[in-house]
ZAMARGU-4260 file (C-alpha; in steps of 0.2 Angstrom, whole numbers, plus 5000, padded with zeros to 4 digits):
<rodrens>
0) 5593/4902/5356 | 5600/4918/5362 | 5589/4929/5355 | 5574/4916/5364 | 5581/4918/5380
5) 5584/4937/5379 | 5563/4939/5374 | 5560/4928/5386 | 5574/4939/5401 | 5567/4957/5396
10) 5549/4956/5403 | 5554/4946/5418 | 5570/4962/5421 | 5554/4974/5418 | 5543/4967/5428
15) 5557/4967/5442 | 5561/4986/5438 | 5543/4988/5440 | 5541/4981/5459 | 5556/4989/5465
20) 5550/5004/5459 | 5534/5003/5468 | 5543/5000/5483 | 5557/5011/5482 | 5547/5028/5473
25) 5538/5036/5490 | 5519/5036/5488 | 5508/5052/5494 | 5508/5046/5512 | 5528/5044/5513
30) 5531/5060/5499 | 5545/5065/5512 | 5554/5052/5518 | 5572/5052/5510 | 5569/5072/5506
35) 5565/5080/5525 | 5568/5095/5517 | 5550/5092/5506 | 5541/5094/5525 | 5546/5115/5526
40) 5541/5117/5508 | 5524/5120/5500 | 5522/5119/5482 | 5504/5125/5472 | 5499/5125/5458
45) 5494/5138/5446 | 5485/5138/5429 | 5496/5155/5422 | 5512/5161/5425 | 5515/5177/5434
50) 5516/5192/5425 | 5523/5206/5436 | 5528/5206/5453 | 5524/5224/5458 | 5509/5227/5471
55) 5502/5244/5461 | 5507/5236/5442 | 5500/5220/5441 | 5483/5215/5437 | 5482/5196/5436
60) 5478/5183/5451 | 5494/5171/5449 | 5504/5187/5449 | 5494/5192/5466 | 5499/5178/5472
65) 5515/5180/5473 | 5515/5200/5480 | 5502/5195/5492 | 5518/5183/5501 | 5531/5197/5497
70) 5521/5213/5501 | 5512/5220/5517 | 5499/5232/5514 | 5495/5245/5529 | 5479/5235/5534
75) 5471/5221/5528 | 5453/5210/5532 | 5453/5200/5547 | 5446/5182/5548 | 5427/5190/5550
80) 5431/5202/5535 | 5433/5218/5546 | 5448/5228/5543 | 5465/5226/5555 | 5479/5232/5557
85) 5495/5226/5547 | 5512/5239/5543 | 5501/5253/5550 | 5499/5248/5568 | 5484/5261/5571
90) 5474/5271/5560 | 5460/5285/5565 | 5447/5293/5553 | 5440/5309/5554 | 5432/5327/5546
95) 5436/5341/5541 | 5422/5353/5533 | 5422/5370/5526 | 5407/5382/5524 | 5406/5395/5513
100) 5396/5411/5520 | 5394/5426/5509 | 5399/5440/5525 | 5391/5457/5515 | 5375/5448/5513
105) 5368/5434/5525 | 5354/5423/5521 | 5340/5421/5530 | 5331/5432/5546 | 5342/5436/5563
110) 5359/5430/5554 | 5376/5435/5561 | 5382/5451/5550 | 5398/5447/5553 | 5409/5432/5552
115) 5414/5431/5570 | 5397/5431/5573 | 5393/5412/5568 | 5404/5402/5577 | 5394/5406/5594
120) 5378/5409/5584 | 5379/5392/5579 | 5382/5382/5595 | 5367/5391/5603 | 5357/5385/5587
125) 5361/5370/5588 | 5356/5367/5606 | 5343/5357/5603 | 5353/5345/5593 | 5365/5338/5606
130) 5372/5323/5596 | 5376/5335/5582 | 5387/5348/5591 | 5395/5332/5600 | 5404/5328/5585
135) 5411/5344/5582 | 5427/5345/5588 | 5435/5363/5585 | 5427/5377/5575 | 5438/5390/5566
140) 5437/5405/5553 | 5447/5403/5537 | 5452/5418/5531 | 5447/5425/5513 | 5461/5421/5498
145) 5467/5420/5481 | 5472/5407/5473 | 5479/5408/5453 | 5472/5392/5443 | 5469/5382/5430
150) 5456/5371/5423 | 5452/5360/5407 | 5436/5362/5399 | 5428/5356/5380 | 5431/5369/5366
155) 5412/5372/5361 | 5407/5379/5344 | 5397/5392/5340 | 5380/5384/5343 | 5389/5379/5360
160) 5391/5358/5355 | 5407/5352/5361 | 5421/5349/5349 | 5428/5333/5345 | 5445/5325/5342
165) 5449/5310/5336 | 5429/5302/5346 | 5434/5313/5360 | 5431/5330/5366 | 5443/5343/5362
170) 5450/5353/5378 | 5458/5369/5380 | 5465/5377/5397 | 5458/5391/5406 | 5467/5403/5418
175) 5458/5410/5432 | 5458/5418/5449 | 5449/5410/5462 | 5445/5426/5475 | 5438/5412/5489
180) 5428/5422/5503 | 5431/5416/5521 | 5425/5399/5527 | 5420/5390/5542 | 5432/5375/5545
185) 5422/5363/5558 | 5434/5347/5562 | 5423/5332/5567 | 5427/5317/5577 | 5417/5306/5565
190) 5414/5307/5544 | 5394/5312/5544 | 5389/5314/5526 | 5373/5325/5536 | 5381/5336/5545
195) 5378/5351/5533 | 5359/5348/5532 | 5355/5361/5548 | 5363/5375/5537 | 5352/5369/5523
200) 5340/5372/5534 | 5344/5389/5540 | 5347/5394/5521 | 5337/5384/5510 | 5339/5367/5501
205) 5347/5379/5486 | 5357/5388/5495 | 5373/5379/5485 | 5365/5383/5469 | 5360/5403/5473
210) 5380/5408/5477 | 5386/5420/5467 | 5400/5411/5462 | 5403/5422/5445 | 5408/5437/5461
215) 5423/5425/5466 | 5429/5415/5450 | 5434/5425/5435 | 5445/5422/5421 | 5461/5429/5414
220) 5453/5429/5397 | 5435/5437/5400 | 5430/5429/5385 | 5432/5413/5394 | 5422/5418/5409
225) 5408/5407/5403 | 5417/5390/5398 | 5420/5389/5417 | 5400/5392/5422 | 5398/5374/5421
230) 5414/5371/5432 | 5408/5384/5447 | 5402/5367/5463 | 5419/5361/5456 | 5432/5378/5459
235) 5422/5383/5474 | 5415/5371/5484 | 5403/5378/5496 | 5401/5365/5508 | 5415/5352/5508
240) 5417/5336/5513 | 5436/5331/5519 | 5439/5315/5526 | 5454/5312/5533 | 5463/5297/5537
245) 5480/5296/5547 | 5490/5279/5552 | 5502/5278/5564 | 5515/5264/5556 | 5522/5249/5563
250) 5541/5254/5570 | 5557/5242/5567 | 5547/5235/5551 | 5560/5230/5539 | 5562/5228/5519
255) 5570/5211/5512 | 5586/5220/5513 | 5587/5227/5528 | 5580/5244/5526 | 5566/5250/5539
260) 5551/5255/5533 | 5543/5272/5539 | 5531/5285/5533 | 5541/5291/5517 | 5538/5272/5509
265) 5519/5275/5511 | 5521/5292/5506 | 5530/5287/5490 | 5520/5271/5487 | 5504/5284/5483
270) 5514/5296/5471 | 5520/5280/5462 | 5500/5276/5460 | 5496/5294/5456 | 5510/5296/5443
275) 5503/5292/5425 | 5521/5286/5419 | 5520/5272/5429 | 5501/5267/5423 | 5495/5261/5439
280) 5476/5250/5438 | 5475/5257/5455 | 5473/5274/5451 | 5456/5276/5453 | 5457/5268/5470
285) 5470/5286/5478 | 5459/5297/5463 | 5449/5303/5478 | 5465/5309/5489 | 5465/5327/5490
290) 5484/5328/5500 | 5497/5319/5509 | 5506/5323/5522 | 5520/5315/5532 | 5518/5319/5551
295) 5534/5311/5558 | 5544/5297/5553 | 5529/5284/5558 | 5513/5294/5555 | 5504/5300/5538
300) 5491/5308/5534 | 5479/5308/5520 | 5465/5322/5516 | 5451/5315/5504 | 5442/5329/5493
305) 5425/5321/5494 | 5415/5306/5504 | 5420/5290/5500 | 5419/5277/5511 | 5428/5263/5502
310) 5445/5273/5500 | 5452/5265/5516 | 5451/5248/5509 | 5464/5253/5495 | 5477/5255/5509
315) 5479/5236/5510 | 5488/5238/5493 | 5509/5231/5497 | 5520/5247/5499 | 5535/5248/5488
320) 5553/5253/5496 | 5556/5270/5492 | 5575/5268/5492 | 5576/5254/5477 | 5562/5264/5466
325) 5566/5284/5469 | 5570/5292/5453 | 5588/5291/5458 | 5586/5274/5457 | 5579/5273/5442
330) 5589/5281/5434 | 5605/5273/5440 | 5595/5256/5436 | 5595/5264/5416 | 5612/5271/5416
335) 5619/5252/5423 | 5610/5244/5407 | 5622/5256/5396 | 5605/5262/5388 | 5606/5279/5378
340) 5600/5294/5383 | 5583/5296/5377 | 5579/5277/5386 | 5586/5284/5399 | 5576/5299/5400
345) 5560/5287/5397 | 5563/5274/5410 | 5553/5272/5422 | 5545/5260/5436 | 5538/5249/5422
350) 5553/5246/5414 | 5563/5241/5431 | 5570/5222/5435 | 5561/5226/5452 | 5545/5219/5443
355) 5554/5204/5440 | 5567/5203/5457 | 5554/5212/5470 | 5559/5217/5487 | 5544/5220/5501
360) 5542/5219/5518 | 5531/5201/5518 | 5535/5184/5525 | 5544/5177/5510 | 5558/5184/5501
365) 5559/5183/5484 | 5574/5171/5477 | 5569/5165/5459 | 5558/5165/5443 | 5558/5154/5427
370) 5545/5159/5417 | 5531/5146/5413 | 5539/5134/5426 | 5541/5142/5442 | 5541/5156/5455
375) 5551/5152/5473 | 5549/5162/5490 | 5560/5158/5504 | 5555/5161/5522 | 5558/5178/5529
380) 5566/5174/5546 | 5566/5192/5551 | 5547/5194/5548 | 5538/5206/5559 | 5524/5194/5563
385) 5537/5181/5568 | 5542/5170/5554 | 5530/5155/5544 | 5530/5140/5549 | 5536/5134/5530
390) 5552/5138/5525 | 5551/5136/5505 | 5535/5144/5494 | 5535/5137/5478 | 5520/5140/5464
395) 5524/5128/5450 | 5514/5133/5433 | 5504/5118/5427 | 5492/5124/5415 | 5483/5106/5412
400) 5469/5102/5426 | 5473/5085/5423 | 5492/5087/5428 | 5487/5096/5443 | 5477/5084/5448
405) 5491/5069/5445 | 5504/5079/5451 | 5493/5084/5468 | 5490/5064/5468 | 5509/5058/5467
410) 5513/5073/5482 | 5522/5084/5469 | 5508/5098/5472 | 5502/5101/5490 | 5488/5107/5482
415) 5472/5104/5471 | 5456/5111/5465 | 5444/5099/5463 | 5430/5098/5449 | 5414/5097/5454
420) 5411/5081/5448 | 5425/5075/5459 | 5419/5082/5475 | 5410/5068/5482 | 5422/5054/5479
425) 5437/5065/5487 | 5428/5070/5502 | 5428/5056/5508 | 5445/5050/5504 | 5457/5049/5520
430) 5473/5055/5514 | 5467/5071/5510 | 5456/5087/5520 | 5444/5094/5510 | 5434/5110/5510
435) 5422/5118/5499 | 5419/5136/5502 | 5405/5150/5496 | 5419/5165/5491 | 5415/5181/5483
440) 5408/5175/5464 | 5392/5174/5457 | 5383/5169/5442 | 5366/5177/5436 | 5356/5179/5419
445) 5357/5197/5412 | 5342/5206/5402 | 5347/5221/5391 | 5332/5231/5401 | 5332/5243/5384
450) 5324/5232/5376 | 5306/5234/5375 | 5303/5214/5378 | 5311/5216/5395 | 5307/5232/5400
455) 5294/5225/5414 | 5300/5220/5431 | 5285/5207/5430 | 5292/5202/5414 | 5308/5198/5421
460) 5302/5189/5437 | 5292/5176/5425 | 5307/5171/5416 | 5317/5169/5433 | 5302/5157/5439
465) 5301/5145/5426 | 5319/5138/5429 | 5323/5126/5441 | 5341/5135/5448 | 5342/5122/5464
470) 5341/5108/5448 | 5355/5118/5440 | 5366/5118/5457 | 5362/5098/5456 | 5366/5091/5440
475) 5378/5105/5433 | 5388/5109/5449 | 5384/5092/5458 | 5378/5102/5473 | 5394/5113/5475
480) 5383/5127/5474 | 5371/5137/5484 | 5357/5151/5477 | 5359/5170/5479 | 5346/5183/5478
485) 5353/5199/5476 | 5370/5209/5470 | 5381/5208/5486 | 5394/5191/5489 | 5385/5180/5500
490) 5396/5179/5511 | 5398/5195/5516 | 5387/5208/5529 | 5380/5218/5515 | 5369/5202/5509
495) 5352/5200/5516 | 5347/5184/5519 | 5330/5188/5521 | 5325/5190/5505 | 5318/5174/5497
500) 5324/5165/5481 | 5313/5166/5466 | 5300/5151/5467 | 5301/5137/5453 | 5284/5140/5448
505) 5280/5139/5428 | 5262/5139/5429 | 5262/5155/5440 | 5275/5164/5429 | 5264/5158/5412
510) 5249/5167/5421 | 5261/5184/5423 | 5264/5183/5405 | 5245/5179/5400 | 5240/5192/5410
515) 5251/5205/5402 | 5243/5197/5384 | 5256/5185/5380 | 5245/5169/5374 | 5251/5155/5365
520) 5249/5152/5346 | 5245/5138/5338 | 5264/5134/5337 | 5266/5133/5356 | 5274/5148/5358
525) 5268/5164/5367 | 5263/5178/5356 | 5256/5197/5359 | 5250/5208/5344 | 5257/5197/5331
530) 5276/5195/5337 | 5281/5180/5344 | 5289/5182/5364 | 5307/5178/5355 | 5326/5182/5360
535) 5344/5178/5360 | 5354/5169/5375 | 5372/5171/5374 | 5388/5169/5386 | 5405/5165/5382
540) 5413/5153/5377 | 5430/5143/5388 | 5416/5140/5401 | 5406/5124/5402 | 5396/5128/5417
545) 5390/5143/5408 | 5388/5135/5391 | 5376/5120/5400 | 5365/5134/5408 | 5362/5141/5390
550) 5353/5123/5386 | 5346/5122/5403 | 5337/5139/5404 | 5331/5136/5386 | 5324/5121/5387
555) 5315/5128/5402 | 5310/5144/5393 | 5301/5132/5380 | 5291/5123/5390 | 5280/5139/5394
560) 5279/5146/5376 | 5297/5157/5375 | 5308/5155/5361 | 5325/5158/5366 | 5340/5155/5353
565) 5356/5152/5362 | 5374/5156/5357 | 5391/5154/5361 | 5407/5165/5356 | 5424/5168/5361
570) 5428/5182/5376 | 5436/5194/5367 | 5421/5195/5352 | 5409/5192/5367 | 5415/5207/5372
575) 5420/5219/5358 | 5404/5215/5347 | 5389/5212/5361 | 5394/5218/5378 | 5404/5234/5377
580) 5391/5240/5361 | 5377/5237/5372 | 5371/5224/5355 | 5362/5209/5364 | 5345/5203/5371
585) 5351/5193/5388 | 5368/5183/5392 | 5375/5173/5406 | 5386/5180/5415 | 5395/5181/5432
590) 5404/5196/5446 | 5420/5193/5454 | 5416/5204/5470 | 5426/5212/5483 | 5421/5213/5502
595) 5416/5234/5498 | 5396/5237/5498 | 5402/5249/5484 | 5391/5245/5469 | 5390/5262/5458
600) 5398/5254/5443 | 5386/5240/5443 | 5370/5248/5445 | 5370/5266/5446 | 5360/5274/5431
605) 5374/5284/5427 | 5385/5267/5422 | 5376/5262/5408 | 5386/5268/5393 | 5397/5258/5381
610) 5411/5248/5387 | 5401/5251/5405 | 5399/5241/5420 | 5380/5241/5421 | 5376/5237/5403
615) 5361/5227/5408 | 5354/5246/5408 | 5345/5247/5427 | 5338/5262/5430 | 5330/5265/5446
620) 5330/5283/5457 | 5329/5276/5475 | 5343/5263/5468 | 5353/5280/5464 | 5351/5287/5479
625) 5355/5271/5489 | 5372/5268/5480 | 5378/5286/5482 | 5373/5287/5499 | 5382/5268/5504
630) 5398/5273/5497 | 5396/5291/5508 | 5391/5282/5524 | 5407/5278/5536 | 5396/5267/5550
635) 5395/5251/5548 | 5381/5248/5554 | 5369/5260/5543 | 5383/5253/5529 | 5373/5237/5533
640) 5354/5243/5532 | 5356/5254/5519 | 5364/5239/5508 | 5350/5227/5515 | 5337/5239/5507
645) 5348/5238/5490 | 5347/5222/5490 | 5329/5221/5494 | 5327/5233/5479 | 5335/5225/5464
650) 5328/5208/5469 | 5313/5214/5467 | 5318/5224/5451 | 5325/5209/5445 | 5337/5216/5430
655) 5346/5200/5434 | 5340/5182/5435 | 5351/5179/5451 | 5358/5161/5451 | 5370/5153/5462
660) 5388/5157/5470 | 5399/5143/5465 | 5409/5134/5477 | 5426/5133/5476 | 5433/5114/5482
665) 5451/5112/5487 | 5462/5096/5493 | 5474/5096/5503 | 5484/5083/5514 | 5478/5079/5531
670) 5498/5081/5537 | 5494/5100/5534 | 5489/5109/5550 | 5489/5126/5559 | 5504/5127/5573
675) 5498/5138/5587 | 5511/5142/5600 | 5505/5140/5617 | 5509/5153/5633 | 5519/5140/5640
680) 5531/5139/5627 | 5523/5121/5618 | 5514/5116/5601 | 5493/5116/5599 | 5491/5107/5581
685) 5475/5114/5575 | 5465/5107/5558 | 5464/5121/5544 | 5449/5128/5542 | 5439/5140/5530
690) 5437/5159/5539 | 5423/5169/5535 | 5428/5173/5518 | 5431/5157/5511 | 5451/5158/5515
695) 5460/5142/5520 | 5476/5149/5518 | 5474/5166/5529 | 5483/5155/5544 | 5496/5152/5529
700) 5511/5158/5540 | 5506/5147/5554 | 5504/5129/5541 | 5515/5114/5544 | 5516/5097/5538
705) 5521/5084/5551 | 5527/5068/5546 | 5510/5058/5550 | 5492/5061/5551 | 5490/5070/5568
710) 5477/5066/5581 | 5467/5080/5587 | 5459/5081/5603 | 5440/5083/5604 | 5434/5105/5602
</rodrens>
């Protein structure tokens, strides 16, 4: 009978449990109540773990994350993608430009004879070019030197091929004198990548190429004096481009510990980048420095060696305290780990706890880290900008999407990223705000253009017209999608809107292939001269949305006669065995991009070698000269047309099949606003919104969660 009763006890005792728990465990709306302390904290979460928390060592996004909170960078992008000021509080830009005369032999008719001559010579010609002469600023004579240098060059054989080593070139050093002749140093008030073409004029277009330069560069060894012929525009430069950039910094900026910040942190922050120890992935972002130089306490100054306009976003990398890193430091660091002598001698930034404990400047401070579980930031109450609004960060790693998504639901995540298939349903959900952005991504189908099949631009276009893309962006990303035309990010000024998508139109791209002499067989498939119009489709795999664009594209390609055999593999074989060799007919790929209009890794000619960026193979001379002239142009606005006409360029190309820029869907609770303090002292509650990039989190400092839903008043 007991045993009968107790049966019959347990599930009532359950149930019980059950309903007291359903009243008593705080549901999403009332996550806080009990645990105040839950309102001033924000927890996201992340599919991977940190890895290291040092703004010039890492390379992975969770660890960026996390340095992005902790680290200020001299500047950064403002909420319309324009650059602003952050630890440097101004920065200006300028020239300098040296020209090269030969004095004992002028070129030309009625040239100065001397070098004093020039300076007024040259502001009398150029008369007739006010805005020229406007930007010059101050003119000066440099006068001759002689520099002792040394260079690394090939060791060539006898027949002259270069020597190898191991798959690479074998190098040797050369001594030599530089004897450099007296120069003209003009300093302008803007970087003009033209401003030496009047002297081209006045000397010829090969006036760079005629200098004697064998008079004024010799070597120690004279049997050496013809390794370095090839190297002559590199030891002499005969008309050179300096760009200079000097930022005044930000004054009573503090690190974590109290320390100030000033121009020797900045200063040190670029060695640590430039240092090969240390193995920076930002070293070919400060590659083009040429000096630094601290001008006081709060001001820098960097000299580039050649035009290249994108070098001033790299200064919106964190800076590192120069106190806790120095090679004093270090070095103490190593001698407290009791480590011998040889490790001791070997250690450097990499091996430092700092990449596990950092210290910046940011508006969180660094308190803990368990590995696979958890990163935690505490509010910065000292905080230069004035301090966030939130007084814990906190990114928990959940690597299942279905957690994330249950723990977003049960108010253990403030955060979720929401499938496309889930879009719909939660956008209308009240409890939650949600906002689907176009960010930086897109997604496009690669032809290797070496391949005689897809050597034709018309070629190319056909294929792009007989798919449906906007039925792609329908049933595979549920209308979380929009379509691109060209290689910039949609989002930012560099893409051109005005050039139109590639019509679905399979009947008009079966006539460009019948045209061309592709006719179909009595198989159904298109055939020229006996081979059948046949090729290979692969992505990777890990990627559904890819993987159902494989099927998609065939099934479309087959309808118009086009055999197309699709495959799947793993990234690192997708890689090592088709990409990087160049081995592969067309794949499905995507860019990550940036806000620069720099593309000369993706589609300059000279990119497209093994383990290259443009390994598509595009080819173009006018694309050339676009791409080198972009990434030399300092305004703007001519950044902007000559991008535009890019753009124009490869979508008519078509090396790609452009697709669509994914949008990126994220949930977050509608108790979440933006605190804008008013004049007068009070509270404006403001609903989060996405800025031009796609960021909903670059008002993060200002984010709040109040205890109920607020009600916001109309604009």
């Amino acid at each position: 009978m007991t045993t009968k009763r107790l049966f019959i006890l347990l599930p009532l005792l359950l149930i019980g449990v059950l309903i007291q728990s359903f009243f008593w465990v705080p549901t999403y709306d009332k996550q806080a109540t009990g645990n105040p302390e839950r309102l001033i904290k924000f927890i996201e979460s992340s599919g991977g773990d940190a890895r290291m928390l040092n703004p010039i060592l890492h390379a992975d996004s969770s660890s960026g994350q996390i340095v992005d909170k902790i680290f200020d960078g001299l500047l950064d992008f403002d909420d319309q993608l324009n650059l602003r000021p952050r630890l440097a509080e101004s920065w200006i830009q300028y020239e300098e430009t040296y020209l090269t005369l030969i004095p004992s032999k002028p070129t030309g008719k009625n040239l100065p004879t001397r070098l004093e001559g020039w300076i007024p010579y040259i502001q009398n010609k150029m008369k007739a070019s006010p805005q020229w002469r406007k930007n010059i600023q101050s003119i000066e004579i440099i006068p001759a030197s002689t520099h002792e240098e040394s260079l690394e060059v090939p060791v060539v054989n006898e027949k002259g091929a270069i020597v190898k080593e191991n798959g690479r070139p074998k190098m040797q050093t050369v001594n030599y004198s530089l004897h450099r002749p007296p120069r003209l140093k003009f300093t302008l008030k803007q970087v003009d990548q033209y401003f030496f073409d009047p002297f081209l004029e006045i000397f010829g277009k090969d006036y760079v190429n005629r200098f004697p330069y064998e008079r004024y560069v010799t070597a120690k060894n004279p049997t050496q004096n013809a390794l370095l012929k090839n190297h002559y525009a590199e030891i002499l430069k005969v008309m050179e481009h300096n760009p200079v950039l000097v930022f005044q910094l930000r004054k009573g900026v503090r690190f974590h510990d109290g320390h100030e910040f000033d121009s020797g942190d900045v200063l040190f922050t670029y060695q640590s980048i430039m240092n090969p120890r240390n193995a920076s992935p930002r070293t070919s972002d400060y590659e083009p420095v040429k000096s630094a130089e601290v001008l006081g306490k709060y001001k820098i100054k960097f000299v580039y060696k050649r035009l290249f306009s994108p070098a001033i976003n790299a200064w919106a990398m964190g800076m590192l305290p120069e106190h806790l890193l120095n090679a004093e430091a270090l070095q103490g660091e190593a001698r407290n780990r009791n480590l011998n002598d040889e490790q001791i001698k070997n250690f450097n930034m990499r091996d430092s706890d700092f990449n596990r404990k950092p210290m910046g400047t940011g508006a969180f401070i660094f308190r803990e880290w368990k590995g696979d579980q958890f990163v935690r930031l505490l509010r910065n109450e000292d905080y230069w900008e004035g301090s966030p609004e939130y007084g814990e960060y906190v990114m928990r790693i959940i690597t299942e999407p279905l957690t994330q998504e249950m723990e977003f639901y049960s108010g253990a995540a403030d955060n979720y990223g929401a499938l496309p298939h889930q879009v719909a349903r939660l956008r209308t959900d009240p409890k939650y705000q949600s906002f689907s952005t176009v960010g930086f991504f897109y997604s496009y189908i690669g032809y290797n253009l070496r391949k005689p099949l897809f050597q034709s631009s018309d070629v190319r276009r056909a294929l792009g017209m007989a798919i449906d893309v906007e039925q792609i962006i329908k049933y595979v990303l549920y209308n979380e999608g929009e379509r691109v035309t060209g290689p910039y990010p949609k989002i930012t000024d560099w893409y051109d809107y005005k050039v139109p998508p590639i019509p679905y139109d399979p009947e008009g791209a079966l006539h460009i292939l019948n045209k061309m002499g592709w006719k179909k067989n009595g198989d159904g498939w298109l055939e020229k001269n006996g081979r059948v119009f046949e090729f290979n489709l692969i992505t990777n795999s890990g990627n559904p949305v890819r993987k159902s664009i494989l099927s998609i594209v065939q099934n479309y390609w087959r309808r118009i006669g086009i055999k197309c055999n699709t495959q799947v593999f793993e990234w690192a074989v997708f890689l090592k065995d088709f990409v990087n060799p160049l081995k592969f007919d067309a794949l499905v790929l995507g860019w990550s991009m940036g806000t620069d209009p720099d593309l000369f890794q993706l589609w300059h000619s000279s990119q497209t070698g093994p383990r290259q960026l443009n390994f598509v193979g595009y080819k173009n001379p006018e694309a050339d000269r676009l791409i080198v002239t972009i990434r030399q142009e300092y305004n703007k606005v001519k950044q902007i047309q000559l991008t535009r006409k890019l753009h124009k360029l490869i979508a008519r190309d078509q090396p790609y099949t452009f697709l669509f820029v994914r949008k990126a869907t994220r949930l977050l609770d509608k108790k979440i606003v933006i605190v804008e303090r008013l004049p007068d002292g009070s509270e404006k509650f403001v609903k989060i919104y996405p800025v031009k990039g796609g960021d909903i989190k670059y008002y993060f400092n200002k984010w709040r969660k109040l205890t109920s839903v607020p009600q916001f008043s109309p604009g």
